[in-house]
N, C-alpha and C positions, 0 to 999 in steps of 0.2 A: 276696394272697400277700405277704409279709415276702420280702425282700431284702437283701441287704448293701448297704452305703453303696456306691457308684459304680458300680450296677450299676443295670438300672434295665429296665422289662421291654418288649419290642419285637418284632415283627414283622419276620421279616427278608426281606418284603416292603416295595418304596418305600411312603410315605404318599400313595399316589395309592388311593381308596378299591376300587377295582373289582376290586383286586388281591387284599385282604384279608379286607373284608367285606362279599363280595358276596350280596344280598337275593335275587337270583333263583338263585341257584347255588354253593354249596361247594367251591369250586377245590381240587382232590387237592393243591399244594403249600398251599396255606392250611390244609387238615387235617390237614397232615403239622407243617408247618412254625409253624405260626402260633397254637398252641395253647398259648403263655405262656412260652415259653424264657425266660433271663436271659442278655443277653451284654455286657459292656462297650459304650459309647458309641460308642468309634471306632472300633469295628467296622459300624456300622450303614452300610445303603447309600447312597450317594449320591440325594437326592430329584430325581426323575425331572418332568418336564413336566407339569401337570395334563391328564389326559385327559379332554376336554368331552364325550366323543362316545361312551362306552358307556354303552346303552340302562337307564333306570331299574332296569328290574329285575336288570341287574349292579352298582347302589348309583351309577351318576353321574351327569350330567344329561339331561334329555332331550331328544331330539332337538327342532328345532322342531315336524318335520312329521312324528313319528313319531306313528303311530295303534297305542296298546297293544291285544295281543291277548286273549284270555283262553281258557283252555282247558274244556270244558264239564263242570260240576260241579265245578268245583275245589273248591269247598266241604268236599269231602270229602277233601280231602287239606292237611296242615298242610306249609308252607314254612318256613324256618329263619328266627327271630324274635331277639332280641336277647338273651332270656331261655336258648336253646338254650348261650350260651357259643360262643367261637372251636372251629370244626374240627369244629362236630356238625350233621347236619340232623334234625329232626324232620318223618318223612313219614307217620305216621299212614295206611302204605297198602303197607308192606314195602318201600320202596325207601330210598335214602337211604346219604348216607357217613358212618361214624365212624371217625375217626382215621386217615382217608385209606384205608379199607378196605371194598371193596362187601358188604354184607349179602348178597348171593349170591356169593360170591366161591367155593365150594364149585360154580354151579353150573355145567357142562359146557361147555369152552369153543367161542364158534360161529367166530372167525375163526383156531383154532388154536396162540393166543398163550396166557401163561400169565396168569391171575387176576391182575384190577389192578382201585384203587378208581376210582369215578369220580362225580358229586356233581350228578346237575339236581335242581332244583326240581322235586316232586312235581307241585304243581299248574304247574307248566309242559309238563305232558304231557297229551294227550287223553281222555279215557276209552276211547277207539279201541288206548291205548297208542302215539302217534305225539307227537311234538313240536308244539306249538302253529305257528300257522305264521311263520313270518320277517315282520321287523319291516318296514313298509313306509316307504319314502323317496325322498325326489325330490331329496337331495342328491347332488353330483357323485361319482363314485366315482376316487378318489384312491388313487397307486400312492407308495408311500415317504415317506407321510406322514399325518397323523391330520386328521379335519376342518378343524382349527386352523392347519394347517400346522407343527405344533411334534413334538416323537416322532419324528423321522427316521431313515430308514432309512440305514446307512453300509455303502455297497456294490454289489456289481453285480445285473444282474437281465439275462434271454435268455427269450424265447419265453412270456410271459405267455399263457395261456389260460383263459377261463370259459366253462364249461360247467352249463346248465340243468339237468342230469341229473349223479349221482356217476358216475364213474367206475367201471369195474369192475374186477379186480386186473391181471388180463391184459392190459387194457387200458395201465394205471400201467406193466404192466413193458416193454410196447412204445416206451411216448414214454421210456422211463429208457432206453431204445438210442434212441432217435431215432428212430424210425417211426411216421412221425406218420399217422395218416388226415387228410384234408382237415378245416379249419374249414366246417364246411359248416351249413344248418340240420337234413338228414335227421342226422349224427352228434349233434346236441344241442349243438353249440359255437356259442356268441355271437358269439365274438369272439377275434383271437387279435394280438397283437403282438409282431413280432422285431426291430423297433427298426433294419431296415438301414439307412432314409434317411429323414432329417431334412427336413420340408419348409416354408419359414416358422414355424422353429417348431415343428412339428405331427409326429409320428409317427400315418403313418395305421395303420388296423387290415385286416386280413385276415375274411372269415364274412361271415354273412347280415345284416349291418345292418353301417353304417359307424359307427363310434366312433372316431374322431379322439382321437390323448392327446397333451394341450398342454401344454407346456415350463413349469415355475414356477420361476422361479430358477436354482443353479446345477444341472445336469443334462448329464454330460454323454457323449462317445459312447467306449465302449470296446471292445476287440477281446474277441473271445466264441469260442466252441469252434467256434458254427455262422453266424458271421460277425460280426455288431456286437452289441453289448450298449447297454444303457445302466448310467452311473458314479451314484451317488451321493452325496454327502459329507453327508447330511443337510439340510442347505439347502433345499435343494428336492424337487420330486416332476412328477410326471404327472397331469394332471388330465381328466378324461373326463367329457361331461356328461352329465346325466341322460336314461337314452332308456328307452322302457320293454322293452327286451331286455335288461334289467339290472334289473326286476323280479322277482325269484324270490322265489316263494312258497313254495315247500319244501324244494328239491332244489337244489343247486350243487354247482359243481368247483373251485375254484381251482387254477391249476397252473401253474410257473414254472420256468427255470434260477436261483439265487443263490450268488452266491458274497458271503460278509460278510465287509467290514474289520476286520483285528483289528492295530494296537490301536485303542482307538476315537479317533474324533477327540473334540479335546478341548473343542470348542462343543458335544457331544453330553452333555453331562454326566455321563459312565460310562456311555452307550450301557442305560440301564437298560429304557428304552421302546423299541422299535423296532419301525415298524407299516410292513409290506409292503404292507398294501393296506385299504383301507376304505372301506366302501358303509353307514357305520351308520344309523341300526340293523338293516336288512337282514343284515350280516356284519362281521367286521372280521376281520383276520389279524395277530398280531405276535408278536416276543417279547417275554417280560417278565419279566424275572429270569435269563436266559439257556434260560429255556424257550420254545418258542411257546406262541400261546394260540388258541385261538377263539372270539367273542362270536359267540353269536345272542341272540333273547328269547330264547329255553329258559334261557340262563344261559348263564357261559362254563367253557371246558376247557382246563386244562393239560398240556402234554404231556413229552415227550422234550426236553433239550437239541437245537437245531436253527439255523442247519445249520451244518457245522462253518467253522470261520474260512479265508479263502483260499481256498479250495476249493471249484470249482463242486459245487453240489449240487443233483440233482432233488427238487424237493419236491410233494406232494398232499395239499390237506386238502379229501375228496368226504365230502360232507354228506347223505343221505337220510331219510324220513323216521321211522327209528328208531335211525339213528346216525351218527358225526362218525366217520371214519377219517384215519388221516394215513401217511403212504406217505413214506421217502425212499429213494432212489435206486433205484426199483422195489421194496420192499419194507414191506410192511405192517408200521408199528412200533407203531400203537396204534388201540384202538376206543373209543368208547364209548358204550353203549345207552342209549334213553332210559328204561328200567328200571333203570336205574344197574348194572348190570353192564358192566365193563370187564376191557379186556385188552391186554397189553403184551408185545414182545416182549422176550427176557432175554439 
């Protein structure tokens, strides 16, 4: 494509590759967005941290101890190649996004929301129709910060919880009031932290296995709705080691109070990465671009703007094994199948 002089053609995602041209997955803002605009130079975004730590088949590097999975008979289904162009998948199997728009987008919606596109790799799904399973890792699982320790998160956090099993709606809108059931193993919760006391160091954990989360830097203790929180400024994060009740093979919850600093601080460099939690390649949680994301191997997903600035917000991204849903403040704002049918509310 020809161009006027001082224009020049860009992605207005950062040059961190996972975000643009991702090999295992079509991110709905990359199909929307990323498909050859033209926009002057100094409008482009500020380049964000290299992210080490999403899984190959979202385009980054791989883990060390990451064991790729594969889905059976993939063969029969084509994944987006470099030949397809920005913003298209080829699925050779009726799934697949073009131009940020699901190929069933006609058909009946199942969580009630209105038709939205959404973008896995074909062969990242089973013949079963279920998602390949979650990427395995015996790295530590790290809160407000990316493997690297770089991509920080700027802002508070209350009552982290994972859970083995997705959540279910009524479930989301009971913790979005605060009525919590116990961390228990019969509910399916790992693990849960509300950050009241600080002990050498260590914020213990609440559930059926102890998971201790250690202090990295600066981290520190802030007043929360439902007593203490922890502060962020990027800097640092929480680190929790690897136990195998942080093994999930299909099925997770992530679920948190956040309230995020705006404006951003200015060691963050425009706040363009910001990872709330990560277990890769098992999962990862951030926003990126001012949207959240979610990486699994299946590929990752972009969502809603999330969450709003200053303002505690409940958030949920429960994961099963034929979709990613995200929930804020008790309410179901987005799906998506791994038939690539998606759904948004409006």
């Amino acid at each position: 494509m020809w161009l006027p002089m001082g224009t020049r053609r860009i992605c207005p995602c950062p040059p961190i590759r996972p975000a643009c041209t991702l090999s295992g997955a079509v991110l709905v803002m990359a199909a929307v967005g990323c498909a050859g605009g033209a926009r002057p130079d100094s409008r482009s975004a500020p380049p964000a941290e290299p992210d080490p730590v999403v899984p190959v088949a979202n385009g980054g590097a791989a883990a060390a101890d990451a064991t790729p999975a594969k889905a059976p008979s993939s063969a029969a289904h084509d994944g987006p190649s470099a030949s397809d162009g920005p913003g298209t998948a080829r699925d050779g199997g009726g799934t697949g996004v073009v131009d940020g728009t699901s190929r069933d987008a006609a058909a009946p919606p199942r969580d009630g929301l209105s038709s939205n596109g959404c973008g896995w790799r074909a062969d990242k799904v089973t013949d079963a129709g279920t998602f390949i399973p979650l990427g395995r890792s015996t790295r530590p699982l790290r809160i407000g910060a990316d493997q690297s320790g770089k991509n920080g998160f700027p802002g508070d956090m209350d009552r982290v919880r994972l859970y083995a099993r997705a959540l279910t709606p009524p479930e989301v809108a009971a913790h979005a009031q605060r009525q919590y059931e116990p961390c228990t193993a019969a509910s399916g919760c790992v693990a849960e932290w509300t950050f009241e006391e600080l002990n050498s160091g260590v914020y213990l954990s609440s559930g059926p296995t102890s998971l201790p989360a250690r202090v990295v830097g600066n981290v520190q203790s802030v007043a929360a709705p439902e007593g203490k929180g922890v502060h962020f400024d990027g800097t640092g994060w929480l680190e929790v080691a690897h136990d195998p009740a942080l093994a999930f093979t299909s099925t997770f919850t992530w679920e948190a109070w956040v309230r995020r600093a705006e404006p951003c601080p200015p060691q963050l460099n425009g706040c363009v990465l910001q990872r709330y939690i990560d277990k890769s390649p098992t999962f990862t949680i951030d926003a990126h671009v001012g949207s959240y994301r979610v990486i699994l191997d299946a590929g990752a997903f972009h969502g809603h703007p999330w969450p709003k600035a200053n303002v505690w917000t409940h958030g949920v991204v429960a994961v099963d094994e034929t979709a990613v849903r995200y929930y804020s403040d008790g309410k179901l704002i987005e799906s998506c199948f791994s038939d690539n049918h998606g759904e948004k509310a409006r």
